[in-house]
N, C-alpha and C positions, 0 to 999 in steps of 0.2 A: 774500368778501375782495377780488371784483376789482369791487365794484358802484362806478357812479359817477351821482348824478343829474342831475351837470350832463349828462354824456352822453348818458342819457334822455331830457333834455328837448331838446337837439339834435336827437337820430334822430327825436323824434316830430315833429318840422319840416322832417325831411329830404326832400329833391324828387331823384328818380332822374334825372340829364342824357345819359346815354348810356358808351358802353363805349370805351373807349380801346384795347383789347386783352381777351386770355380772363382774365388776375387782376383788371386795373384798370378803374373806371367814374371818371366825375366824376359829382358829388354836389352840391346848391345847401344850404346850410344857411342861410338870414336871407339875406342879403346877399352871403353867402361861396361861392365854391367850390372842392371840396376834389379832391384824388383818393385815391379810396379804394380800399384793397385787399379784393377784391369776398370772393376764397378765406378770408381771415383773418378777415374781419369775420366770413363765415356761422359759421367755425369756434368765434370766440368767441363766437357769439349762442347753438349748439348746446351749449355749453357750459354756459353760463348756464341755458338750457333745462332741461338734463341736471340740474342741480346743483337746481334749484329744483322737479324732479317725482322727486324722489329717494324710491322708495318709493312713488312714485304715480301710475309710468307708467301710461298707456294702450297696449293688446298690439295690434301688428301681425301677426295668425298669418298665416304661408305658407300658400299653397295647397299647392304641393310642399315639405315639409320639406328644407332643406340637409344631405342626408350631409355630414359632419363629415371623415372619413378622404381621400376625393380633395380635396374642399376643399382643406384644408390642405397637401396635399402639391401641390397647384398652386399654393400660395402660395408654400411652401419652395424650388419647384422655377425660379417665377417671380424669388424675389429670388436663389438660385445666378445664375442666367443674368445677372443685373443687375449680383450682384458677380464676375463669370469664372471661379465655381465649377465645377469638373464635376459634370455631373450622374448620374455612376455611384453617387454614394451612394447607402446605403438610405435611400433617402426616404420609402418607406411605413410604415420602424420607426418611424421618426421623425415621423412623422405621426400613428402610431397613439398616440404618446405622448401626444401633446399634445392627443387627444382623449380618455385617460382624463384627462389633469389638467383637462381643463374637464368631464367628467363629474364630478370629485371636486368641483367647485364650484358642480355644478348649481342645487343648492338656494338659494343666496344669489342666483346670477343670476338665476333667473327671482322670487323672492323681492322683492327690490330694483328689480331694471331692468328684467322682464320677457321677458328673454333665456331659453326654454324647450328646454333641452337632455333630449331621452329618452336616459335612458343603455341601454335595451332594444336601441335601433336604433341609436346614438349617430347621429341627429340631432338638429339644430335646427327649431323649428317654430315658434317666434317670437322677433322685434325690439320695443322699445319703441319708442315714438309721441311723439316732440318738435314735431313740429307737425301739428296737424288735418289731415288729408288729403297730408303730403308723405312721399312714400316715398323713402328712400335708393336708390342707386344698387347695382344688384343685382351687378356687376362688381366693388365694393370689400367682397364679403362675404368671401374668399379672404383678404384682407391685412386687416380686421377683424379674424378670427378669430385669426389668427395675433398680431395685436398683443396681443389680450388674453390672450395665455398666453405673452406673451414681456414686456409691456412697463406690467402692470399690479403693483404694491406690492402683492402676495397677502399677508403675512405683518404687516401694518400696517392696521391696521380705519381709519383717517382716509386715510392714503395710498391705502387699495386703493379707498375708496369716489369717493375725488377723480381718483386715475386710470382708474378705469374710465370714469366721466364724459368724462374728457379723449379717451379712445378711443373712445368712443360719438359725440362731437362731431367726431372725426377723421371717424369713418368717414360720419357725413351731411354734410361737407361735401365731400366728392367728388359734386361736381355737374356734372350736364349743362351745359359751357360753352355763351353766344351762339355763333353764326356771324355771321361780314360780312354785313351784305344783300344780297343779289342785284341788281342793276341793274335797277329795276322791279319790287322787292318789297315786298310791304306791310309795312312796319315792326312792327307786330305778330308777327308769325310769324318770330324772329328764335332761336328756341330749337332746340336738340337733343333729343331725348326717348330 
């Protein structure tokens, strides 16, 4: 729904100019240069991604499966602190909740997107594959998790499947920002890892 070819053919002429900051680069298209917003763009490219290997992801399995239950209650515990929640709540009920509800939905995640929840151990033991060799960012699996049991249409087979997508392209585009160069650094070697 959101294809566009004139775009396509754009991006595939597109010449990377340099980073303006950690969202924005400029960008040469033809003749043109643009600024583009680096975070949004990845987000809807992962999207697109997401949307078009639906059913036919490629699995990324863990070496170490992510327990499910502190996960998440580091996530819960992470966004109180952000909105000046205290944190004397039970947060590990509440945690433990929301790992049986994505147990109860095992079967279609890993089914669909490759998302492999053991409900035995309630972990995770894999992520789908939106691009050949790029691994998401092992720091936004906490708020990953958490979105799809807070922010996915479960109850809607077209909404749930478009929004998971949409939280699967959230969570790969939390990426390693550039740094500044160094005074005397080789241009190349400009990334975080």
């Amino acid at each position: 729904k959101r294809r566009s070819d004139r775009l396509k053919e754009m991006l595939g002429d597109l010449v990377f100019v340099g980073w303006m900051d950690e969202t924005f680069c400029l960008v040469q298209i033809h003749t043109g240069l643009f600024l583009m917003d680096y975070v949004e763009f990845c987000r809807e490219l992962f999207y697109q991604r997401a949307l078009r290997s639906f059913g036919r992801f490629k699995r990324i399995v863990l070496v170490d499966p992510v327990e499910l239950r502190p996960v998440l209650e580091a996530a819960l515990l992470a966004r109180a602190a952000a909105r000046g929640i205290p944190e004397d709540r039970p947060w590990a009920a509440e945690a433990e909740k929301l790992v049986e509800f994505l147990v109860q939905r095992e079967s279609m995640l890993d089914e669909y997107f490759r998302i492999r929840i053991d409900p035995a151990t309630g972990t995770m033991s894999s992520l789908p594959e939106l691009v050949d060799g790029y691994l998401p960012q092992a720091a936004a699996i906490p708020a990953f998790l958490l979105r799809l049991c807070e922010h996915v249409e479960w109850f809607d087979e077209k909404g749930c499947f478009d929004s998971i997508a949409c939280e699967i392209a959230e969570f790969y585009a939390q990426l390693g920002m550039p740094t500044p160069p160094r005074a005397g650094a080789d241009a190349d070697h400009r990334w975080v890892h």
